[in-house]
C-alpha positions in Angstrom: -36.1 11.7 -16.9 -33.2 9.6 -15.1 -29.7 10.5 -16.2 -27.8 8.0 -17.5 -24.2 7.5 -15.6 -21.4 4.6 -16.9 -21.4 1.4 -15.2 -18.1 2.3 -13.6 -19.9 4.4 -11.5 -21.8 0.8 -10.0 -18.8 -1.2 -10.1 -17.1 1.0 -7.2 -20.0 1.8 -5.6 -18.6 0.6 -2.6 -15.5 0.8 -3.3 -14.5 4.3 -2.2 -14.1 6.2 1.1 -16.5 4.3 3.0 -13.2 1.6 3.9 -12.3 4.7 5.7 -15.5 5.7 8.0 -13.3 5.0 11.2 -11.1 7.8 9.8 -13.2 10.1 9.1 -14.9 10.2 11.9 -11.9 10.3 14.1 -11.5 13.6 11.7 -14.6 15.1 12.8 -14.2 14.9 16.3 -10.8 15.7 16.8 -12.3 19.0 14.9 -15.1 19.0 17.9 -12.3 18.9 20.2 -12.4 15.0 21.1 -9.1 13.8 22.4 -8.6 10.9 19.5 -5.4 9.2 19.2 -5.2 8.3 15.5 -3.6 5.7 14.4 -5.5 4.9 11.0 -3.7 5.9 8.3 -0.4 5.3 7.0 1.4 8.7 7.1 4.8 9.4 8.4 5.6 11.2 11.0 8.6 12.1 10.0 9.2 15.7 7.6 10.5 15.0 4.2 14.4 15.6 4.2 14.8 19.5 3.8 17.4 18.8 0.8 14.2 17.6 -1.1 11.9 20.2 0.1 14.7 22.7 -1.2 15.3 21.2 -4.1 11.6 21.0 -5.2 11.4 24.9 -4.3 14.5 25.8 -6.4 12.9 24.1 -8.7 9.8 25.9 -8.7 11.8 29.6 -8.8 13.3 28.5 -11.5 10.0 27.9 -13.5 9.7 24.5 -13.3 5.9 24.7 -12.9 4.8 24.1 -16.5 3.1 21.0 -18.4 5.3 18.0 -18.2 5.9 15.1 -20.7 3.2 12.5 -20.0 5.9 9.6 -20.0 7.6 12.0 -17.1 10.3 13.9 -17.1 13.9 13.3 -18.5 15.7 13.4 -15.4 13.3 11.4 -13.5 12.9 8.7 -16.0 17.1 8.1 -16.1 17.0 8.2 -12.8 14.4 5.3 -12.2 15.8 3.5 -15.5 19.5 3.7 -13.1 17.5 2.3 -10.0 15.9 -0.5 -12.0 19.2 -1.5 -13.9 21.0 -2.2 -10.4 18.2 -5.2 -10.4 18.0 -6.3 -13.8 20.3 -5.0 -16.3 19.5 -3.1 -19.4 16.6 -1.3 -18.3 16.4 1.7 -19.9 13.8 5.4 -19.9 11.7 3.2 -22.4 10.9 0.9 -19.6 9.3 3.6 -17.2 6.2 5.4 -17.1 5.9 8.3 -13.9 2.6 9.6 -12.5 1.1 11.2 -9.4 1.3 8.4 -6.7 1.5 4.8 -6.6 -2.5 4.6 -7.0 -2.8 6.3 -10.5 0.0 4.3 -11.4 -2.4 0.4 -10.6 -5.0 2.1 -12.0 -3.9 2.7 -15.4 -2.1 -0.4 -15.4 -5.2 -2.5 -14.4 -7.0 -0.8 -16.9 -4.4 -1.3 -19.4 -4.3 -5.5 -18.2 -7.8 -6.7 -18.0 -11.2 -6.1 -18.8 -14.8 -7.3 -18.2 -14.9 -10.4 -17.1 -11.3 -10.9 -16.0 -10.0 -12.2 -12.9 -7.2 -10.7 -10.9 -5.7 -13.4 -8.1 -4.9 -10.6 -4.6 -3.7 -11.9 -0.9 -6.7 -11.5 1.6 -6.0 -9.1 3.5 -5.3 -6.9 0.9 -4.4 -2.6 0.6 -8.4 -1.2 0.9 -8.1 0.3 -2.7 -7.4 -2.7 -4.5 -10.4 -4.1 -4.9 -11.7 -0.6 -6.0 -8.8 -0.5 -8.8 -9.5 -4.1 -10.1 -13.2 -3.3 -10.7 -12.9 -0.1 -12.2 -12.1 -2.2 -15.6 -15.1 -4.8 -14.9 -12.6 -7.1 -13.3 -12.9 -9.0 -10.5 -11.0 -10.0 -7.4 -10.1 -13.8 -6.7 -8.7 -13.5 -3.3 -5.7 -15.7 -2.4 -5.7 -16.3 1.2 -3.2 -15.2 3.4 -3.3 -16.8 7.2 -1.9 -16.1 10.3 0.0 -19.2 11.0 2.1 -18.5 7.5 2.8 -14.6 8.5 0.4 -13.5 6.1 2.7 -14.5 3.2 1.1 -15.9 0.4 1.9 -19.2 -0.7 2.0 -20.5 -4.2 -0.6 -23.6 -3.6 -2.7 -21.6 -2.5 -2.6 -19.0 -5.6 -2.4 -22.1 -7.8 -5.7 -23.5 -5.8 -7.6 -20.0 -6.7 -6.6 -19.5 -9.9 -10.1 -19.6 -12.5 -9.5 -19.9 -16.1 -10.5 -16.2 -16.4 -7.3 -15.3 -14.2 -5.2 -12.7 -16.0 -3.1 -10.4 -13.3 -1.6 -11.6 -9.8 -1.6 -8.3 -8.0 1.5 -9.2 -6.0 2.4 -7.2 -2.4 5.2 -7.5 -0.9 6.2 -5.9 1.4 2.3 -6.1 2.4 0.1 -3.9 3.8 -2.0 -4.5 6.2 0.1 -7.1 7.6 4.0 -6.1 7.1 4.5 -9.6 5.4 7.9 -9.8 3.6 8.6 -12.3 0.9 11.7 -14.3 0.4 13.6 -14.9 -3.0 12.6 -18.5 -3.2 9.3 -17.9 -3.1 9.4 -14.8 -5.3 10.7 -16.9 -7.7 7.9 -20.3 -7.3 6.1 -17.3 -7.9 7.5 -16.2 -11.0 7.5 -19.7 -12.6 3.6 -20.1 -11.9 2.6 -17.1 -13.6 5.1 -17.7 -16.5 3.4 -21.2 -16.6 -0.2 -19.6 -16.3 0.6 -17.1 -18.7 -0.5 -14.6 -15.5 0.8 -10.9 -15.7 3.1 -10.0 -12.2 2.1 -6.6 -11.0 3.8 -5.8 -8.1 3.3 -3.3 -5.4 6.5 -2.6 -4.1 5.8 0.6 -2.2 7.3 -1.1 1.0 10.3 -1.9 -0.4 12.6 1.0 1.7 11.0 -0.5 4.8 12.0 -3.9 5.5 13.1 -3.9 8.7 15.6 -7.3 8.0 17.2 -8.8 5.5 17.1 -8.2 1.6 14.3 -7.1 -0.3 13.6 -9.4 -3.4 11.3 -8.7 -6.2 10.1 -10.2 -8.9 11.9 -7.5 -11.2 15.0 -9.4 -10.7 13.8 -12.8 -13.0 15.3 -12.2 -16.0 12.9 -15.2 -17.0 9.9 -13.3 -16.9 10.8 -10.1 -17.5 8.2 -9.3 -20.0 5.3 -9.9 -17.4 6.4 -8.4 -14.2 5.4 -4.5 -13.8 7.0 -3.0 -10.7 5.7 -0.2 -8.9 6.9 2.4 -6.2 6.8 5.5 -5.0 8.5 8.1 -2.7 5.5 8.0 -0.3 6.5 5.8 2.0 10.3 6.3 1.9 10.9 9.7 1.5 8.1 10.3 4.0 6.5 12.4 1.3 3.0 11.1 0.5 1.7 14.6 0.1 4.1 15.3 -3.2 2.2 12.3 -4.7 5.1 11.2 -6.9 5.1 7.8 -8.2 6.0 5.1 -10.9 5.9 1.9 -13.3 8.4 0.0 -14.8 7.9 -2.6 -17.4 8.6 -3.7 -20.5 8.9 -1.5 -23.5 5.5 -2.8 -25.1 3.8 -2.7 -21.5 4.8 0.9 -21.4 3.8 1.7 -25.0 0.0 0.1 -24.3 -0.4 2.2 -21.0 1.3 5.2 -21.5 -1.9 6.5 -23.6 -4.3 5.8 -20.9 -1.7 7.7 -18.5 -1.8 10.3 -21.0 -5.9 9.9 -20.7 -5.8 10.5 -17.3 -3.3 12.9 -16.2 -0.5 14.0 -19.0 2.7 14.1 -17.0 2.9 15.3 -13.2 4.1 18.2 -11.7 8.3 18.9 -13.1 9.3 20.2 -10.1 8.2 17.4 -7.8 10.1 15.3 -10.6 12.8 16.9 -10.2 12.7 16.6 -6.3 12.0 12.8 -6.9 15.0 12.6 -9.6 17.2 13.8 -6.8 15.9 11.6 -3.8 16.8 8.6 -6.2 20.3 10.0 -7.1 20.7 10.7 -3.2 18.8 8.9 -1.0 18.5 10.4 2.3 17.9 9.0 6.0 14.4 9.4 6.2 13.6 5.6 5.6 16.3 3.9 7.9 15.1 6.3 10.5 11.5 4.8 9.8 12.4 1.7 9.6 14.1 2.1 13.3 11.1 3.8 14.3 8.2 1.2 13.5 10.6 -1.4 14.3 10.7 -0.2 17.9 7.1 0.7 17.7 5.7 -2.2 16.4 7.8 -4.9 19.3 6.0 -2.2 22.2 2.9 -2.3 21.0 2.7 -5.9 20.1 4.1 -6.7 23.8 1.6 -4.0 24.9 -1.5 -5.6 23.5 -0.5 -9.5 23.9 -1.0 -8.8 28.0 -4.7 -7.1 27.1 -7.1 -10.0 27.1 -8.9 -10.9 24.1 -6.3 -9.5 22.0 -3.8 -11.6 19.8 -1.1 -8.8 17.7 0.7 -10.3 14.9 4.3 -8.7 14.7 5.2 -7.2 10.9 8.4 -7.2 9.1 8.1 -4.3 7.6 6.0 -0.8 7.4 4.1 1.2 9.4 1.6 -1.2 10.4 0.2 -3.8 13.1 -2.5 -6.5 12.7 -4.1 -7.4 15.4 -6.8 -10.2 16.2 -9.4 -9.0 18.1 -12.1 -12.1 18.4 -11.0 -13.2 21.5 -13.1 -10.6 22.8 -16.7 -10.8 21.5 -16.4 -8.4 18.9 -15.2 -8.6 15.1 -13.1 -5.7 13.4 -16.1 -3.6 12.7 -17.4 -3.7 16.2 -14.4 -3.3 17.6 -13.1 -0.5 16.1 -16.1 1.6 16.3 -16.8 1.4 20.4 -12.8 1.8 20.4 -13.1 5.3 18.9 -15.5 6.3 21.9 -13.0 5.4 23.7 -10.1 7.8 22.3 -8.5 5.8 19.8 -9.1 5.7 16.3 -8.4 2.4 13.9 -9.4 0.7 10.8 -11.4 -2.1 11.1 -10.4 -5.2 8.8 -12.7 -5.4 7.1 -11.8 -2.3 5.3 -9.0 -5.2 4.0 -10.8 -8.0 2.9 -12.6 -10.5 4.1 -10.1 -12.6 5.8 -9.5 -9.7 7.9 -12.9 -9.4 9.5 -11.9 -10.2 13.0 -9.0 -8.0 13.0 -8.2 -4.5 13.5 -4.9 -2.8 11.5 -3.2 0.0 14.1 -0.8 2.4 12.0 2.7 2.9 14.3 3.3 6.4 12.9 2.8 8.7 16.5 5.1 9.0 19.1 6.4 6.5 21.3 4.9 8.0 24.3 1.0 8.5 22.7 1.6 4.7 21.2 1.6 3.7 24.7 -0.7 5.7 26.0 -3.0 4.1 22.9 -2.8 1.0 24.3 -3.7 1.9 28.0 -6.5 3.3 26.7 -7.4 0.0 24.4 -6.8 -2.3 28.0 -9.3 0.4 29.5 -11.6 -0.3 26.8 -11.4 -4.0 26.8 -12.2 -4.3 30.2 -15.5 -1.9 29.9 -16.4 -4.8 27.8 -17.3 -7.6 30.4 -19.6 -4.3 31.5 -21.3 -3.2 28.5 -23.1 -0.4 30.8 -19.5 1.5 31.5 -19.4 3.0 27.7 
């Protein structure tokens, strides 16, 4: 007799960990004693800001290690409802929902926003979860594509050319991953007016934000106009360098947060109090750790794109923000995929685009966060590669 399992389970299928083969396998050999340099995923490597480590720890001796509320806790709610009032007064606790990471937080609200049959409009390239998080409610992606000659950045005629009637959610990132795309205010706003106009929801992934390396960051949290569709949402992953601590947010309107907070409650009921109360006091007093990162990958990201424009076959595409280089790899034979695995034979590990959509298939995304030093010697080792290529017999 077959068991019977929901249709969740078919919808994300191929969803999961298999966008992150490259990875894993760069794992397993580095465990075998292979000498892989591993620039796949997007960890810091920077330490979280002893204050915070301290803080979370006192915080712990103290007994801060019971349930929590499943909005989040007191302290951590003011403290985002302060952060989000510097962009749009009058935002208060009742606007903000916490949970473990910036992932559980799209995933609730996803699940709160659409439903079988329901289309959610996403730049191609696109974060390798997304699609995962848009059909876990029987949604579907309609990509939005994002091209090289416009810096990746997504353009409203193009959004307006994919919207379908069945459109309900524009999954909006900026600053984007893979690419490091950063959006201006004058488009965050054409933005605004076409989902207002569309009657579209704005959920925006704004994990980045800490990380621009120029300028202003503008969100669509700002519009006053619209202020009942836009959901923002961040976490301290990226800017505290603190992905581990898994400490994350929403922030909405009052009636978005009363719809979601029971699935939150479904899933998770509140996250840990003491990494609240770490995150509370990151907030109240930020500390270095993202202008050093922002340095960093600045610095990182002009090398390496210099480093791999002289490699034949290679074309890098410079980001303004993150931890994270595109580059186009076509030039030399291969797509993303093929790419990417011969590379990792070769002592460097990547991810393939096509762990990022489809418009990504010819490129390959290289995280920035090692060393300067094993950066470069990364790309000797890719201009090795490349030229074992005109002799397929060398690898």
């Amino acid at each position: 007799m077959t068991l019977h399992f929901a249709p969740i389970t078919d919808r994300l299928k191929d969803s999961g960990g298999a966008k992150w083969a490259v990875h894993e396998r760069s794992r397993q050999m580095r465990r075998e004693g292979a000498d892989i340099i591993e620039l796949t995923i997007g960890e810091p490597d920077l330490p979280p800001d002893p204050a915070l480590i301290e803080v979370a720890a006192r915080a712990m001796r103290s007994g801060r290690t019971g349930y929590s509320s499943g909005r989040g806790e007191p302290a951590l709610l003011d403290a985002l409802a302060r952060r989000y009032a510097r962009r749009r007064p009058g935002v208060t606790a009742e606007n903000v929902l916490c949970f473990p990471g910036t992932q559980s937080a799209l995933f609730a609200t996803m699940m709160g926003l659409t439903g079988p049959g329901d289309g959610v409009l996403v730049g191609d390239p696109f974060y390798a979860t997304y699609e995962g998080i848009i059909r876990a409610s029987g949604a579907h992606a309609v990509p939005v594509p994002l091209r090289p000659e416009n810096g990746f950045r997504i353009r409203v005629a193009d959004i307006a050319a994919a919207l379908t009637p069945e459109c309900r959610v524009l999954l909006l990132n900026s600053p984007q991953n893979p690419s490091g795309a950063v959006l201006d205010r004058a488009t965050v706003r054409e933005i605004g007016a076409l989902c207002a106009e569309r009657n579209l929801w704005l959920v925006c992934d704004e994990v980045y934000e800490d990380l621009v390396y120029d300028g202003p960051f503008a969100s669509p949290f700002e519009i006053e106009e619209i202020a009942d569709r836009v959901v923002a949402l961040s976490s301290i992953s990226k800017s505290c360098a603190a992905p581990g601590f898994r400490s994350g947010w929403a922030v909405g309107s009052e009636e978005f947060c009363r719809r979601i907070l029971p699935i939150s409650e479904a899933m998770l009921f509140g996250n840990q109090p003491f990494i609240a109360d770490m995150t509370a006091y990151a907030l109240d007093h930020p500390p270095d750790t993202a202008a050093c990162l922002r340095r960093d990958y600045r610095r990182r990201s002009e090398a390496l794109a210099q480093r791999l424009a002289k490699i034949p076959g290679l074309r890098p595409y410079l980001p303004e923000s993150g931890m994270f280089l595109l580059a186009d790899v076509s030039g030399t034979g291969l797509d993303g995929d093929g790419f990417a695995w011969r590379l990792l034979k070769a002592g460097v590990a990547v991810l393939p685009g096509s762990s990022f959509g489809d418009q990504a298939r010819d490129l390959i995304r290289l995280s920035l966060t090692v060393p300067d030093d094993m950066l470069a010697t990364a790309a000797e080792r890719i201009a090795a590669f490349t030229e074992t290529l005109a002799c397929p017999h060398s690898l």
